[in-house]
Backbone of each chain as ProteinMPNN parsed JSONL, in Angstrom:
{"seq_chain_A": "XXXXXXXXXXXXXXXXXXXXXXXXXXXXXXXXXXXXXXXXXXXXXXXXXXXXXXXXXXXXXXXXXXXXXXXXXXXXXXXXXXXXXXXXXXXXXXXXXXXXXXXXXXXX", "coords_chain_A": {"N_chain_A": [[189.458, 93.566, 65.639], [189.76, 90.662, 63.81], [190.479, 87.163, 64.287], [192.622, 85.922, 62.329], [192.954, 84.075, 59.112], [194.478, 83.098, 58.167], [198.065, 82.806, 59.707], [201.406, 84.486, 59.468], [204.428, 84.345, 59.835], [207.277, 85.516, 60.035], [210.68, 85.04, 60.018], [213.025, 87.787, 61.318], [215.583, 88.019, 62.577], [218.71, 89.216, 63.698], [222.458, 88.58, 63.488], [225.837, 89.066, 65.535], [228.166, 90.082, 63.313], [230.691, 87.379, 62.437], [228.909, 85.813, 63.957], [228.69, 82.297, 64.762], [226.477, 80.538, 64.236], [224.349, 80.925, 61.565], [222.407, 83.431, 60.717], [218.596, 85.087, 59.615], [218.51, 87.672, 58.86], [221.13, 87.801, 57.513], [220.322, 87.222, 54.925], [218.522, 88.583, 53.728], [216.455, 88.636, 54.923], [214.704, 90.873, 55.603], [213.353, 92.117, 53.302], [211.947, 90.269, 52.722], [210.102, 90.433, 54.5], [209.018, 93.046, 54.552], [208.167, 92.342, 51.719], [205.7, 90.732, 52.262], [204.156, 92.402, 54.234], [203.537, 94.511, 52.404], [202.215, 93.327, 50.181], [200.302, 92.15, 51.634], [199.245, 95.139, 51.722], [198.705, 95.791, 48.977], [196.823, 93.562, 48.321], [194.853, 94.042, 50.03], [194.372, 92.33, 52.077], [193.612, 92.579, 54.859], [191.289, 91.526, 56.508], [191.578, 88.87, 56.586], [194.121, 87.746, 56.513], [197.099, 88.06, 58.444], [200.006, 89.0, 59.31], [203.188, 89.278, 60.702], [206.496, 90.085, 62.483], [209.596, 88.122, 63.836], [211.46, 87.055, 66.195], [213.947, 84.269, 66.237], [213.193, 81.276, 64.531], [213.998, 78.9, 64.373], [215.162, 77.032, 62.344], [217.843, 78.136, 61.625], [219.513, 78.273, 58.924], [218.74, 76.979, 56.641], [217.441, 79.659, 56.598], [216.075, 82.197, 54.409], [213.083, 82.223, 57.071], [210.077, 81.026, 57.114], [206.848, 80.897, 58.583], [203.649, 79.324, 58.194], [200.874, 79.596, 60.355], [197.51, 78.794, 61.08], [198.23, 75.805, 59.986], [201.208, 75.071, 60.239], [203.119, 75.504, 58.724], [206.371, 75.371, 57.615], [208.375, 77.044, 55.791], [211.619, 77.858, 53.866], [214.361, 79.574, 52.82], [213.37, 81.793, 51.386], [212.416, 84.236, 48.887], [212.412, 87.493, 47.806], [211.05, 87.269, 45.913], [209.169, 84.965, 46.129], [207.215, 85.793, 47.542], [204.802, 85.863, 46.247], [203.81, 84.014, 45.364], [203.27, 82.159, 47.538], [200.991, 83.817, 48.733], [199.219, 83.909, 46.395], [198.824, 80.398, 46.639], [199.243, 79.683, 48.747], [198.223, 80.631, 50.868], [196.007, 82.057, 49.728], [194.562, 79.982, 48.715], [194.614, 77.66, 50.011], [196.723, 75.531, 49.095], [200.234, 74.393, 50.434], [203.557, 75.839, 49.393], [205.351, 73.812, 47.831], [207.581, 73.358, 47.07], [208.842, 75.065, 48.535], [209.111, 74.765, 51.011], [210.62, 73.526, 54.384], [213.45, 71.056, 54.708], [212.212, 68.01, 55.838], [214.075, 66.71, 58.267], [214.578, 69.407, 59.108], [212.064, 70.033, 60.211], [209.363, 68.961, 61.252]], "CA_chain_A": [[190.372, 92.838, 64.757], [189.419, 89.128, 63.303], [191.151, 86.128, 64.433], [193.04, 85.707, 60.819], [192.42, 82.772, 58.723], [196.254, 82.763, 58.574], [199.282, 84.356, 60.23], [202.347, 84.546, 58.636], [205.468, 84.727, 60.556], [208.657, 85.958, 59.049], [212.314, 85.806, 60.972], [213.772, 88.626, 61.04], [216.477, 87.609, 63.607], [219.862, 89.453, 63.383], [223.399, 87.747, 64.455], [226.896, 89.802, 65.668], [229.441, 89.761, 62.64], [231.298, 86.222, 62.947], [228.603, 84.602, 64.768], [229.589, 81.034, 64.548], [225.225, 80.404, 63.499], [223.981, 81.969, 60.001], [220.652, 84.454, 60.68], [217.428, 85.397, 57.91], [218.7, 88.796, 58.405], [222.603, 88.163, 56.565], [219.799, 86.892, 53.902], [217.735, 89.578, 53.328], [214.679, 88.427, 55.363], [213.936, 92.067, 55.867], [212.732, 92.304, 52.453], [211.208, 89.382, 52.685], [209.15, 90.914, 55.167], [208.426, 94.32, 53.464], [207.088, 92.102, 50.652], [204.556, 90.44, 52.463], [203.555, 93.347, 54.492], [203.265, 95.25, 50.814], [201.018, 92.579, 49.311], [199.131, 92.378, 52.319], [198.451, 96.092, 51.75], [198.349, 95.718, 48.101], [196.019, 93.096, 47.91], [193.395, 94.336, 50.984], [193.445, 91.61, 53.247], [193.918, 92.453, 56.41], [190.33, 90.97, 57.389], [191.961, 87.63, 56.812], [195.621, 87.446, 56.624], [198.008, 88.75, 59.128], [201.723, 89.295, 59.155], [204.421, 89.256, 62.085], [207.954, 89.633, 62.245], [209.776, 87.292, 64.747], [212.881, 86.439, 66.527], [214.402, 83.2, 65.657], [212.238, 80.721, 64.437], [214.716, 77.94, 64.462], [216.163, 76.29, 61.073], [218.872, 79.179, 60.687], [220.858, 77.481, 57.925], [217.943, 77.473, 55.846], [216.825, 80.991, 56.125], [215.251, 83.413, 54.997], [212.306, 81.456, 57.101], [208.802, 81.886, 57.433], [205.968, 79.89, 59.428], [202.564, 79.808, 58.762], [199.703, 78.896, 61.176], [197.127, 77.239, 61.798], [198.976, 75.036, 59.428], [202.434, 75.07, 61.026], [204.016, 75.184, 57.668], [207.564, 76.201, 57.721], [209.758, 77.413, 54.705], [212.834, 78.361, 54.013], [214.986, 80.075, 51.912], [212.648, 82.637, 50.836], [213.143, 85.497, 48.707], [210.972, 88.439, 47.612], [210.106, 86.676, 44.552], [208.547, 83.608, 46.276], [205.989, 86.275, 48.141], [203.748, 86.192, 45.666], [203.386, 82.595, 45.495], [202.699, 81.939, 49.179], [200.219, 84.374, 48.679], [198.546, 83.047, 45.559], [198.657, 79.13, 46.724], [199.225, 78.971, 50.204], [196.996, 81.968, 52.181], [194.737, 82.365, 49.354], [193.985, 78.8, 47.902], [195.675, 76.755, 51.076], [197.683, 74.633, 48.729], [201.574, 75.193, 50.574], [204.406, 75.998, 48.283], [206.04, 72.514, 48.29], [209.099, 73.549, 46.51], [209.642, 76.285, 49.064], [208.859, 73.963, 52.253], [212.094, 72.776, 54.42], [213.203, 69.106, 54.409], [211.618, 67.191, 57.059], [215.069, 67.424, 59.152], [214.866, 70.816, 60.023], [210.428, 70.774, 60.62], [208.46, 67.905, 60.545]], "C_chain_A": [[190.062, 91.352, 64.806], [190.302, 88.539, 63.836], [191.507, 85.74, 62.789], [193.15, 83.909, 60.406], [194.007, 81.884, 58.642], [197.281, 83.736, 58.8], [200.521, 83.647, 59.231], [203.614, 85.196, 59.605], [206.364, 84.91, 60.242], [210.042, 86.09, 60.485], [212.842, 86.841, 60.641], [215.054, 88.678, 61.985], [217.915, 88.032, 63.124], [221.035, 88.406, 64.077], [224.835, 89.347, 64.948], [227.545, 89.146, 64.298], [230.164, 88.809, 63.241], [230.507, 85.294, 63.572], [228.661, 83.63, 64.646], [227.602, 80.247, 63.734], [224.668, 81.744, 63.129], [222.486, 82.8, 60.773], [220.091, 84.541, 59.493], [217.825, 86.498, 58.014], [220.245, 89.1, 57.773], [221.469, 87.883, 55.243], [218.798, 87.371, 53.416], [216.267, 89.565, 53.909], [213.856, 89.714, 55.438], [212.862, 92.543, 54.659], [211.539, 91.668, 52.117], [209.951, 89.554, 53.46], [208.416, 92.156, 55.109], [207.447, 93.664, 52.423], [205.758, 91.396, 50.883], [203.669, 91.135, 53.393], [202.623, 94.345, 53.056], [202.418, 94.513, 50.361], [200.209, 92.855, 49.961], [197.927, 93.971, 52.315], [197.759, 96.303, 50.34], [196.984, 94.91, 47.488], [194.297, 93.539, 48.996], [193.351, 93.114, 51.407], [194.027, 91.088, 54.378], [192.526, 91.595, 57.35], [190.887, 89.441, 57.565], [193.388, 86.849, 56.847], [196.563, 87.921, 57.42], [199.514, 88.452, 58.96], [202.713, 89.582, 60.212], [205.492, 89.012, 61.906], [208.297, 89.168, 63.673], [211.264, 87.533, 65.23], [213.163, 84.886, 65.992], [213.651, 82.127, 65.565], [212.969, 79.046, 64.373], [215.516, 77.193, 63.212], [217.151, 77.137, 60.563], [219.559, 78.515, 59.322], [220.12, 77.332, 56.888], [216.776, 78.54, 55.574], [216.614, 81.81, 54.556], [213.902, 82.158, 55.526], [211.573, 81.936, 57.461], [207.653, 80.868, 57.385], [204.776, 80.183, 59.025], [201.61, 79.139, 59.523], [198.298, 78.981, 60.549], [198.349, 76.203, 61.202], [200.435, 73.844, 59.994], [203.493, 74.637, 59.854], [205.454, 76.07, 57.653], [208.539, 75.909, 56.234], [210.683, 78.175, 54.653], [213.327, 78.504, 52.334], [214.302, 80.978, 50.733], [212.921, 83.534, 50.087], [211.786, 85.993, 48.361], [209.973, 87.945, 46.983], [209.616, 85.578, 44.683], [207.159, 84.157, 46.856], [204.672, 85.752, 47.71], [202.545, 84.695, 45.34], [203.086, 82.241, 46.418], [201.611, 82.54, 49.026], [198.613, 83.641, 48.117], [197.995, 81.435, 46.051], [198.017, 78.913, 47.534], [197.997, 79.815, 50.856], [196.039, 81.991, 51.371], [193.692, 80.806, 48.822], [194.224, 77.638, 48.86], [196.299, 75.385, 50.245], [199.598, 75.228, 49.235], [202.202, 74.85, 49.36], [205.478, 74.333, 48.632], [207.839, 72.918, 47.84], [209.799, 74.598, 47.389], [209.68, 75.681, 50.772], [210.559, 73.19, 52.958], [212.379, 71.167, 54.452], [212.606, 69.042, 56.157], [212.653, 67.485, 58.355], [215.085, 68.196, 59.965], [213.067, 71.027, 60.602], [210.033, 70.111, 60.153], [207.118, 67.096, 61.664]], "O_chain_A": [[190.12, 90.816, 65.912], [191.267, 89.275, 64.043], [190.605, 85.276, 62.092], [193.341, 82.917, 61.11], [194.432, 80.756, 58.891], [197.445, 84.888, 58.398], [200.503, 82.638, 58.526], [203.656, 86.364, 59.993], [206.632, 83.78, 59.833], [210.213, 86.863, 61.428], [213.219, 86.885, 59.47], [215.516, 89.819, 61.992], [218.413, 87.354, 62.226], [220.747, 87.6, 64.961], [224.586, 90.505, 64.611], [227.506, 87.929, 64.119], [230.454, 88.987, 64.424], [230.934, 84.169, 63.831], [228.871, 83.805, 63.446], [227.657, 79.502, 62.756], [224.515, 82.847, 63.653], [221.672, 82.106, 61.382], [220.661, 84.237, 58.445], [217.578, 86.953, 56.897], [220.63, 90.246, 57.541], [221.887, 88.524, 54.278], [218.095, 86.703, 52.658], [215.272, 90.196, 53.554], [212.627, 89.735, 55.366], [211.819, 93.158, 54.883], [210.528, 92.076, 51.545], [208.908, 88.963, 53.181], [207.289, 92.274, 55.589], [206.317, 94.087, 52.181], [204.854, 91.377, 50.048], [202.519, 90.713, 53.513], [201.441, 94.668, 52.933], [201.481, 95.207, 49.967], [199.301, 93.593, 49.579], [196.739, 94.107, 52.606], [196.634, 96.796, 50.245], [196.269, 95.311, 46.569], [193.113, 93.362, 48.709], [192.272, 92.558, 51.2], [194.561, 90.055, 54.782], [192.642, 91.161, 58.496], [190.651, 88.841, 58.615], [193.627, 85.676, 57.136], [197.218, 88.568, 56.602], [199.913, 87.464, 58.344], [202.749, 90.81, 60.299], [205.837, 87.992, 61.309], [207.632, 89.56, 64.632], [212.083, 88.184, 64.582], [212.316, 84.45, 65.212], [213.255, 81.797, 66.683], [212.202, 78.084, 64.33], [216.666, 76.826, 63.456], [217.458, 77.103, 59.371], [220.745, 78.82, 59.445], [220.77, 77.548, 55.865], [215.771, 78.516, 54.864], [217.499, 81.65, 53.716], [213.616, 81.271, 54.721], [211.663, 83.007, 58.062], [207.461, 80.122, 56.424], [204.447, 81.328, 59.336], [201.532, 77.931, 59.296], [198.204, 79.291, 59.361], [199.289, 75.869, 61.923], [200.603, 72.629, 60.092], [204.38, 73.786, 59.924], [205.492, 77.3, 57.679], [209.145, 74.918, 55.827], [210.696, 79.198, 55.337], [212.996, 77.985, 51.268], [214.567, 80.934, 49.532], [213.987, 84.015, 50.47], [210.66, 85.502, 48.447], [208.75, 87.972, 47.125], [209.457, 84.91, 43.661], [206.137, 83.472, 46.817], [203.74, 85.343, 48.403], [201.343, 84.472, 45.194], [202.047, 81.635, 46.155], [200.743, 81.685, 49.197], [197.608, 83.186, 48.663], [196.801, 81.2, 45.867], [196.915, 78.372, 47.629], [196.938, 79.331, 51.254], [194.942, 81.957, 51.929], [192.477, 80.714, 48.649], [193.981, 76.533, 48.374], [196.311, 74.29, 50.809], [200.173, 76.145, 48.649], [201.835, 74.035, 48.514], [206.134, 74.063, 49.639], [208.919, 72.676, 48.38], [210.948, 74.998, 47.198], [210.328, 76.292, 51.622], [211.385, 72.555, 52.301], [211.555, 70.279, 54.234], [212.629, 69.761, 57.156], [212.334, 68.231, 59.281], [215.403, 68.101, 61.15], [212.774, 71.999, 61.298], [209.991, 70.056, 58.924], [206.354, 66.25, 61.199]]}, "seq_chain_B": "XXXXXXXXXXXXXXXXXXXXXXXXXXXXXXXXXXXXXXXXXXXXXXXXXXXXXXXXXXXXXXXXXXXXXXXXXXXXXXXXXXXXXXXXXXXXXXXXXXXXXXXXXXXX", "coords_chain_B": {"N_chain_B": [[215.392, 69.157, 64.384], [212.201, 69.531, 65.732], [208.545, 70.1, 64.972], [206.681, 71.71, 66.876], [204.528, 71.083, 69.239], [202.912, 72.593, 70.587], [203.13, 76.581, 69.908], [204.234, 79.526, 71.087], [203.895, 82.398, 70.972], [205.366, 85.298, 71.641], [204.573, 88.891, 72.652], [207.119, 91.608, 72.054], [207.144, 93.985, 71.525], [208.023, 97.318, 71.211], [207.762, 101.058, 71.568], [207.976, 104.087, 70.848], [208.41, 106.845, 73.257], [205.642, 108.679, 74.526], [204.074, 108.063, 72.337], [201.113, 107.22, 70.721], [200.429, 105.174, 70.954], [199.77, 102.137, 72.829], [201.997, 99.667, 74.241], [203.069, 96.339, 74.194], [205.523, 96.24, 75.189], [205.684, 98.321, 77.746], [204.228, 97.363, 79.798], [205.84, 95.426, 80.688], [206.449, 93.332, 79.198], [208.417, 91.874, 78.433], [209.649, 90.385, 81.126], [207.861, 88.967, 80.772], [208.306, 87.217, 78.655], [211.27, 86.524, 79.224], [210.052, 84.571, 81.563], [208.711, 82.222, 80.066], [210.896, 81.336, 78.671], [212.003, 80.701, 80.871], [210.878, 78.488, 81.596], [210.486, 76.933, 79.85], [212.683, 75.916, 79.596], [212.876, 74.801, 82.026], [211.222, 72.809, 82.559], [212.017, 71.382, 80.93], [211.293, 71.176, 77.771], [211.678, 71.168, 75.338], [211.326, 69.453, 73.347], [208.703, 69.462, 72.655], [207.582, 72.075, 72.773], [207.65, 75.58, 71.443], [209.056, 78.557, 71.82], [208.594, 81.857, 71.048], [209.498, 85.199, 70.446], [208.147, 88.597, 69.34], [207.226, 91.062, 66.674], [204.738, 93.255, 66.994], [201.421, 92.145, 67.967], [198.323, 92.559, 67.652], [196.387, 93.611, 69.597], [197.167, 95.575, 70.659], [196.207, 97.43, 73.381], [195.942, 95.484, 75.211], [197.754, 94.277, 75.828], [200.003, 92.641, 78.195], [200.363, 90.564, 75.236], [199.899, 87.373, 74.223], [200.009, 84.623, 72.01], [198.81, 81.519, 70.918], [199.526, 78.791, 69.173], [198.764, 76.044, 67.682], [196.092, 76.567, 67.867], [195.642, 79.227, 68.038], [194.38, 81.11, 69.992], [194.295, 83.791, 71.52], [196.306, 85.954, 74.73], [195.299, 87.941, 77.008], [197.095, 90.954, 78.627], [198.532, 89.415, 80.07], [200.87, 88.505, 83.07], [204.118, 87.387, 84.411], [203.263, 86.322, 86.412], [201.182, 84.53, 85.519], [202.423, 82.63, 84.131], [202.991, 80.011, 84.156], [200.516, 78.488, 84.761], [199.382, 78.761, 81.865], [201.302, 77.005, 81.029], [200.555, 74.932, 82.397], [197.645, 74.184, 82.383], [197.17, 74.975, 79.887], [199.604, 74.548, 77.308], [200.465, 71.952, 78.133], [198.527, 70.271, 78.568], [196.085, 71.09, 77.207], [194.016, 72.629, 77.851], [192.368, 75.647, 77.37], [193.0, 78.886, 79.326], [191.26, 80.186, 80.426], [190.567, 82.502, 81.761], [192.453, 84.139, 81.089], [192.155, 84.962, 78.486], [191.624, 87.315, 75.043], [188.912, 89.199, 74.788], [186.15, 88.846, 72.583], [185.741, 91.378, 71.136], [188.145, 92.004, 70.615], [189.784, 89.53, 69.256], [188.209, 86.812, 68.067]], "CA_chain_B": [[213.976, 69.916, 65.496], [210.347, 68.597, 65.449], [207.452, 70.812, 65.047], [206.117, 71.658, 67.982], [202.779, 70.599, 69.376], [202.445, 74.469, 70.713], [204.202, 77.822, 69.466], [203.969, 80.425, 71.638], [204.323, 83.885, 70.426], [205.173, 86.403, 73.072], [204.866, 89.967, 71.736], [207.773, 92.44, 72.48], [206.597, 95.034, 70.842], [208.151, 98.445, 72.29], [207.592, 102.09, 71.009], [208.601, 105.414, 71.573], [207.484, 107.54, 75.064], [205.0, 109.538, 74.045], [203.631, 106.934, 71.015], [199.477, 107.087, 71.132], [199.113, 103.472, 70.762], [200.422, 101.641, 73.79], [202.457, 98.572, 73.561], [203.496, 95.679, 74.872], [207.222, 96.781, 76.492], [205.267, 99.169, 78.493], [203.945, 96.613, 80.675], [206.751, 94.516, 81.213], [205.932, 91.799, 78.494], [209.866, 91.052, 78.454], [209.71, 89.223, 81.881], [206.52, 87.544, 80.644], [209.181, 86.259, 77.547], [211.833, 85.497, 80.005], [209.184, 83.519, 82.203], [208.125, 81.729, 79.096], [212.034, 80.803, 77.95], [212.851, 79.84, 81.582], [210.246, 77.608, 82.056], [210.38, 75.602, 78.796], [214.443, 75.239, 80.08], [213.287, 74.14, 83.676], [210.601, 71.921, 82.264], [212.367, 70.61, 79.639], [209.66, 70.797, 76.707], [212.059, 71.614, 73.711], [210.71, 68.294, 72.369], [207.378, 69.552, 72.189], [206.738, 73.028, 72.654], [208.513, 76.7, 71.373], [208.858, 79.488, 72.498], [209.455, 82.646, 69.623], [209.299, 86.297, 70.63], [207.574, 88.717, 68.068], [206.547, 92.098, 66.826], [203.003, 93.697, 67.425], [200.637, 90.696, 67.734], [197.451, 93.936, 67.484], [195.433, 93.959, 70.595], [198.24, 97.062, 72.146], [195.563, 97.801, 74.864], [194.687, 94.136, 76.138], [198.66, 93.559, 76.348], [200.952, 92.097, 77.142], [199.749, 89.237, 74.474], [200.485, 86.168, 73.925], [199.321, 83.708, 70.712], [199.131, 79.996, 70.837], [199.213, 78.094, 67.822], [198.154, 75.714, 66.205], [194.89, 76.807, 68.244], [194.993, 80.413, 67.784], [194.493, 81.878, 71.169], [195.379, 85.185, 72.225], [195.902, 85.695, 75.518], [195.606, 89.616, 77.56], [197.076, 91.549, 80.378], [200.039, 88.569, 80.443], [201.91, 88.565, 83.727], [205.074, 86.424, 84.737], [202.64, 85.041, 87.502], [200.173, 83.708, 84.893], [203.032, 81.731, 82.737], [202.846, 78.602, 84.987], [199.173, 78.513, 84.383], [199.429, 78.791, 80.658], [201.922, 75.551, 80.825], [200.275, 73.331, 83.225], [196.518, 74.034, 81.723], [196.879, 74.738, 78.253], [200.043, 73.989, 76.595], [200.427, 70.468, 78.664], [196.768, 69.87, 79.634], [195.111, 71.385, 76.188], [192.794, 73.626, 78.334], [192.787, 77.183, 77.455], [193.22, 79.613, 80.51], [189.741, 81.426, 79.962], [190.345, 83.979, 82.307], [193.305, 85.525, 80.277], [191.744, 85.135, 77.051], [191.067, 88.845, 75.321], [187.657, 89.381, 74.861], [185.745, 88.65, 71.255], [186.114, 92.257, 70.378], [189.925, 91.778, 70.083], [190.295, 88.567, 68.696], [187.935, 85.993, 67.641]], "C_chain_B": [[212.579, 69.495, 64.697], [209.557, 70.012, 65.267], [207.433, 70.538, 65.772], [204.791, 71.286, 68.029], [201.968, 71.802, 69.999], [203.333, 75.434, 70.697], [203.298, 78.732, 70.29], [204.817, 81.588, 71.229], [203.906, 85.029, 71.379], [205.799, 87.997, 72.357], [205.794, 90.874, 73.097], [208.08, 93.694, 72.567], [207.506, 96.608, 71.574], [207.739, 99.741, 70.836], [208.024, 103.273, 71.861], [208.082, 105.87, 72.752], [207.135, 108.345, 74.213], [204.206, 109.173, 72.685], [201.899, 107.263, 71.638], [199.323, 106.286, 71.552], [200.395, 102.722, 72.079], [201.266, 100.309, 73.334], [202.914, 97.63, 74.88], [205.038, 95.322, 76.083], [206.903, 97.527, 77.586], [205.068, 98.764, 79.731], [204.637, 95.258, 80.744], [206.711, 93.306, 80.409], [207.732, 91.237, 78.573], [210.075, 89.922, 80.099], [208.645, 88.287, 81.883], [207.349, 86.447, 79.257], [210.142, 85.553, 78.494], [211.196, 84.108, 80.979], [209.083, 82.181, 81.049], [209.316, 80.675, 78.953], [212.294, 79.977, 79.916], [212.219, 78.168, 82.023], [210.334, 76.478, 81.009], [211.744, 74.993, 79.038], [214.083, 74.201, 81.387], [212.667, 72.654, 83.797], [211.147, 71.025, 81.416], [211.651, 70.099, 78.319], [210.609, 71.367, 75.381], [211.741, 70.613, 72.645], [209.353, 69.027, 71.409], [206.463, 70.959, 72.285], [208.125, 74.342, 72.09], [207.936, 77.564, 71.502], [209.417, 80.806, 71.047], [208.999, 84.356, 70.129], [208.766, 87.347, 69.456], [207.236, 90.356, 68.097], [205.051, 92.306, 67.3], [202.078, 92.338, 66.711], [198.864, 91.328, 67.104], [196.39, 93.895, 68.668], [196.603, 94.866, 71.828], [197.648, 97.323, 72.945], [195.302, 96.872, 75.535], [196.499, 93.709, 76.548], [199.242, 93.656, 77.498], [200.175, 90.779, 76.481], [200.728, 88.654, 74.0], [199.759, 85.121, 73.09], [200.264, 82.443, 70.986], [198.804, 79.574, 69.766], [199.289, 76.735, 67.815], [196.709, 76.286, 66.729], [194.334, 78.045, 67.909], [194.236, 81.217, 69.133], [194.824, 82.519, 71.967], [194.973, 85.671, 74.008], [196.31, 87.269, 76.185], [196.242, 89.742, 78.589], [198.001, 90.008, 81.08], [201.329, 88.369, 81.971], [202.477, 87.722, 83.914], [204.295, 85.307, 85.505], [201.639, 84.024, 86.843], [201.158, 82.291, 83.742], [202.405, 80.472, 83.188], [201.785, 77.884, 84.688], [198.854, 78.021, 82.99], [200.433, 77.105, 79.816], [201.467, 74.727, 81.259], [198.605, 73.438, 82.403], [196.867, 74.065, 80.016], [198.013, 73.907, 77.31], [200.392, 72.238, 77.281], [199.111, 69.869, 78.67], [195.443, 70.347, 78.177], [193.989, 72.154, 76.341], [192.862, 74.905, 78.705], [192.56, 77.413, 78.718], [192.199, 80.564, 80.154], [189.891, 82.869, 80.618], [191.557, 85.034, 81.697], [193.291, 85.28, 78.942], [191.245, 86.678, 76.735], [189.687, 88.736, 75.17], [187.662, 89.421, 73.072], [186.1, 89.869, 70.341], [187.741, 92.228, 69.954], [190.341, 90.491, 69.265], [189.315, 87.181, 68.966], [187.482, 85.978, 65.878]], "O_chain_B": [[212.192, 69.268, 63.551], [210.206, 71.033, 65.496], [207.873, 69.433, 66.091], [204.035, 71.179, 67.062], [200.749, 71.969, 69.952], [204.345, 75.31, 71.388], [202.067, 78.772, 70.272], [206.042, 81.693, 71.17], [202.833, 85.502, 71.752], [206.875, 88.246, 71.812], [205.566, 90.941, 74.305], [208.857, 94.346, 73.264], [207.358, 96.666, 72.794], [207.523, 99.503, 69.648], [208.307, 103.392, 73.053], [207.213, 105.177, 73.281], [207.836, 108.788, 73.303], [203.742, 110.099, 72.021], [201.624, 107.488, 72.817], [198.453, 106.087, 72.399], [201.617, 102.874, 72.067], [201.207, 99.931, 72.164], [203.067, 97.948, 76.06], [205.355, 94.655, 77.067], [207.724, 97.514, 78.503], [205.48, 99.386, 80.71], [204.051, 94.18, 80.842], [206.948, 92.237, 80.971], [207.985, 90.055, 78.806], [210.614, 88.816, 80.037], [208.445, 87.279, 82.561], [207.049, 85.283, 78.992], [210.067, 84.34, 78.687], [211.705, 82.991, 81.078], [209.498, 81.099, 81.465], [209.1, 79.467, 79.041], [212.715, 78.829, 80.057], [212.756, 77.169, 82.502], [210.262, 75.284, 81.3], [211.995, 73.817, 78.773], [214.699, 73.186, 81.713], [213.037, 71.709, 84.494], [210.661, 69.908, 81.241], [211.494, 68.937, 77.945], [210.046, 72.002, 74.49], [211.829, 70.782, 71.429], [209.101, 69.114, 70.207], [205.263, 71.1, 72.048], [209.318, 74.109, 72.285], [206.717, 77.714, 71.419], [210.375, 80.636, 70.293], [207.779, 84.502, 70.061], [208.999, 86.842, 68.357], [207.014, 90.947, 69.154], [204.39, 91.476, 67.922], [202.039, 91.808, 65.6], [198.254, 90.669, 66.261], [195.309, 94.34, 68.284], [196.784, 94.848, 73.046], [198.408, 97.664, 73.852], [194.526, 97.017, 76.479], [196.663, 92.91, 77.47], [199.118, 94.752, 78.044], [199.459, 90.062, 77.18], [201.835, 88.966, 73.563], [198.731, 84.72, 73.635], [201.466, 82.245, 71.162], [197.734, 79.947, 69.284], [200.446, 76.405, 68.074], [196.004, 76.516, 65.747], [193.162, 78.248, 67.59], [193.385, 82.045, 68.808], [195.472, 82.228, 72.972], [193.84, 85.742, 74.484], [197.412, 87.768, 75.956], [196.167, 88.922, 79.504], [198.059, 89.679, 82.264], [202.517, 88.121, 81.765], [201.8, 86.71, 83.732], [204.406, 84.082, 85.455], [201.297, 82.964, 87.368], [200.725, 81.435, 82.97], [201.421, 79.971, 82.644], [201.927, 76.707, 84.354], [198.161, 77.014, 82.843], [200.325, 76.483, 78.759], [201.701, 73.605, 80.81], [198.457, 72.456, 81.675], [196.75, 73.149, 79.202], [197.691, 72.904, 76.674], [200.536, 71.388, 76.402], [199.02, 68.655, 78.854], [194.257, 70.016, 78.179], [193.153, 72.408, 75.474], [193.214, 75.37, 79.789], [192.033, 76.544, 79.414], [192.419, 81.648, 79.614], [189.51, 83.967, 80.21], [191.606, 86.261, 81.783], [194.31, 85.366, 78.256], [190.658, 87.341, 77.59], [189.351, 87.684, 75.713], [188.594, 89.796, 72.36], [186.571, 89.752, 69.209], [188.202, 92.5, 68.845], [191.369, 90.587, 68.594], [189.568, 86.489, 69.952], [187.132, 84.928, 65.339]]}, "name": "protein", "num_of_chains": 2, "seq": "XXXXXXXXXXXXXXXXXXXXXXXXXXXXXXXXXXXXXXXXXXXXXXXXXXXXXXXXXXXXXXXXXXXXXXXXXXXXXXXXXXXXXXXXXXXXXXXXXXXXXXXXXXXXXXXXXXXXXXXXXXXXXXXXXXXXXXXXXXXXXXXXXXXXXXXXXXXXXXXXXXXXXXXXXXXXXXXXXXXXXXXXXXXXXXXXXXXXXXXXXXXXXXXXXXXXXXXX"}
């Protein structure tokens, strides 16, 4: 197995009902992580892209979030329908999704 | 919260008894995560380093593994006694720990 040209880290971090801090999994991260598993299989490239689901990656409050390396680009508030664009820009063209990137604040 | 200057991804991986493919719960990788979390508490490095627990990282026979990023260095066969090591050479000191690197076939 290759050292990947980029990983892709996805929270999937649950909370208890009431927890007093929000989780990516009240926000559907799970899907969020189906869909970039699914591309990854859809598009064939496992020689260069990998995929990992995580525990808490830190900016809860702007979940669904998802890291990638080398880079150390972190976005937030993901949904299914941003997959495809990370894909397209970021992993395949390395331009990141700027509009999907968190503010400085939370990862800078 | 800052970006870190190293993410460490400590796989937790577990699977059923009786699973083919071995995994990282098998061999105790959870006190190589607690090691990991107590030390960045004792040290006090939340400035500059994190710590994130994770599904299957893919070298299940070399684990327990552990991935450093921004560098990209996976590291095999993980015990509690090697964390120390992994903080004072690499993530403080910038000098991988060669001897628990996996081997090329797994990950370069």
């Amino acid at each position: 197995m290759p050292k990947p040209k980029k990983h892709v880290f996805v929270c999937v971090q649950s909370r208890p009902m009431g927890h007093p801090r929000p989780s990516c999994s009240q926000k559907n991260c799970t899907e969020v992580a189906e869909e970039f598993y699914g591309q990854l299989q859809q598009r064939q490239l496992f020689d260069q892209i990998q995929v990992t689901t995580t525990s808490c990656l830190g900016p809860c409050s702007e979940g669904p979030s998802v890291l990638v390396y080398p880079e150390g680009i972190m976005y937030g508030g993901v949904s299914k329908q941003d997959v495809a664009a990370i894909y397209d820009e970021h992993l395949l063209n390395d331009q990141p999704v700027e509009r999907l990137k968190v503010a400085e604040e939370f990862w800078a």
